[in-house]
RODO-2510 file (C-alpha; in nm, 4 decimals, decimal comma):
residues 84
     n   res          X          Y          Z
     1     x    -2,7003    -4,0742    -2,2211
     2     x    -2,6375    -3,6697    -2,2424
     3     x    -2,3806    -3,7461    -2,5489
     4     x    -2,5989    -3,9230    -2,6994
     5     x    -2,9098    -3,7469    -2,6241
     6     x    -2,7085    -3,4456    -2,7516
     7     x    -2,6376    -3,6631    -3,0913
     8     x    -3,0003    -3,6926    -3,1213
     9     x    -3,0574    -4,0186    -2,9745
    10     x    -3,4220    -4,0383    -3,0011
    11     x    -3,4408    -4,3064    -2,6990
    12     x    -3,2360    -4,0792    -2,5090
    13     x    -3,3996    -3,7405    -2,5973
    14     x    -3,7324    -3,9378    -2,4251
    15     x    -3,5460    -4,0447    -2,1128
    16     x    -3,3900    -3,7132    -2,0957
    17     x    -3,7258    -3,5483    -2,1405
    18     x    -3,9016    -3,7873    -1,8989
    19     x    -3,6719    -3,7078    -1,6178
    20     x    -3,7308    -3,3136    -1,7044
    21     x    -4,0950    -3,3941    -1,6491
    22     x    -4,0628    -3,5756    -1,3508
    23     x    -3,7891    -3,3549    -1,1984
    24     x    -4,0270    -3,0317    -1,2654
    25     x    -4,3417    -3,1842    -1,1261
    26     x    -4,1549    -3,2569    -0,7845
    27     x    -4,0414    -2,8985    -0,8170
    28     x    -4,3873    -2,7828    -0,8693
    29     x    -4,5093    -2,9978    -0,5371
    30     x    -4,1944    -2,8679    -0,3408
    31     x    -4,3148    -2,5135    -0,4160
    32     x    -4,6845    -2,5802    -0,3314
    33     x    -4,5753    -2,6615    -0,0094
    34     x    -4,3745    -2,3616     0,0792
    35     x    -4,0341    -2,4833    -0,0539
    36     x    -3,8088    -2,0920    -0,1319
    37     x    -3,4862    -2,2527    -0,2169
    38     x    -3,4532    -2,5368    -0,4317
    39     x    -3,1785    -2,7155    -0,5838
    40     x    -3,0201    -2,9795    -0,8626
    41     x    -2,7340    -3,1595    -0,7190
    42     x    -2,6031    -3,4826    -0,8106
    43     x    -2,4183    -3,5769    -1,0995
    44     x    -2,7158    -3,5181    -1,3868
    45     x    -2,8411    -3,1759    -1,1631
    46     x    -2,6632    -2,9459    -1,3780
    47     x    -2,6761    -3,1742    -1,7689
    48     x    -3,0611    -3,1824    -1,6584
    49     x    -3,1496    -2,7555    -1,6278
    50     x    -3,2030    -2,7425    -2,0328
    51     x    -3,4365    -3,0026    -2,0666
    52     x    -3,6629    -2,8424    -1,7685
    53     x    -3,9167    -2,5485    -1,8277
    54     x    -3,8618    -2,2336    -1,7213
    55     x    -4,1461    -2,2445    -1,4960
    56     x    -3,9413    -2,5219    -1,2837
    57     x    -3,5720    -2,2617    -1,3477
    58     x    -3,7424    -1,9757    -1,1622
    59     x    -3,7305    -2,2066    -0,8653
    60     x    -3,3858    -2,2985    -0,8698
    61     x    -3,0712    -2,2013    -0,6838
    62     x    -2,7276    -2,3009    -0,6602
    63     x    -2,6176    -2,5176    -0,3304
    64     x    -2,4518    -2,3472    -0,0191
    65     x    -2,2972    -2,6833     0,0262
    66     x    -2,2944    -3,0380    -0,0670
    67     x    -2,4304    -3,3397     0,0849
    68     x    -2,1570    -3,3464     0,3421
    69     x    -2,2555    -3,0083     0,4883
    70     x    -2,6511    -3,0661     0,4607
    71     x    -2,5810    -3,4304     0,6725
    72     x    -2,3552    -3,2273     0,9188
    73     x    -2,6550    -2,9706     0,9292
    74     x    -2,9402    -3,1936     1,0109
    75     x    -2,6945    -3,3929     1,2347
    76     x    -2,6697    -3,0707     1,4658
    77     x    -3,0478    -2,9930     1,4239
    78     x    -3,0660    -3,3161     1,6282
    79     x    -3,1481    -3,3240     2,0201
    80     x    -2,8691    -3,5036     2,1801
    81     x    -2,6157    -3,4733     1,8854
    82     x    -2,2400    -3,5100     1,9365
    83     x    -2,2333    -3,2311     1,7020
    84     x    -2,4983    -2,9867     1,8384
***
């Protein structure tokens, strides 16, 4: 979809531009709420940062980790863990 958005794919310029949308109003709610550190991972978190405002950018920062280290952070958050 990002080649061929980047070929001018009008199909997926709108998809591409939908997900900005959508990706910038959960942004918007995360901040709302008290959210300091946000970021894009995945594999279309990084393709998707020029399609999004830069009202949703000033909110961004890279990862300290991946998924991995977030699941091995919440697991020792946990009362009773094997890991805490």
């Amino acid at each position: 979809m990002l080649e061929f958005a980047g070929e001018g794919d009008a199909l997926a310029v709108r998809l591409l531009q939908q997900s900005a949308a959508e990706a910038s109003a959960l942004i918007g709610r995360l901040t709302d709420l008290g959210a300091t550190r946000l970021c894009l991972m995945g594999g279309l978190g990084e393709p998707l940062r020029p399609w999004l405002p830069a009202s949703a950018l000033r909110h961004l920062c890279q990862p300290l980790g991946d998924a991995m280290d977030g699941a091995v952070l919440l697991a020792r958050q946990q009362p009773n863990s094997i890991l805490s």
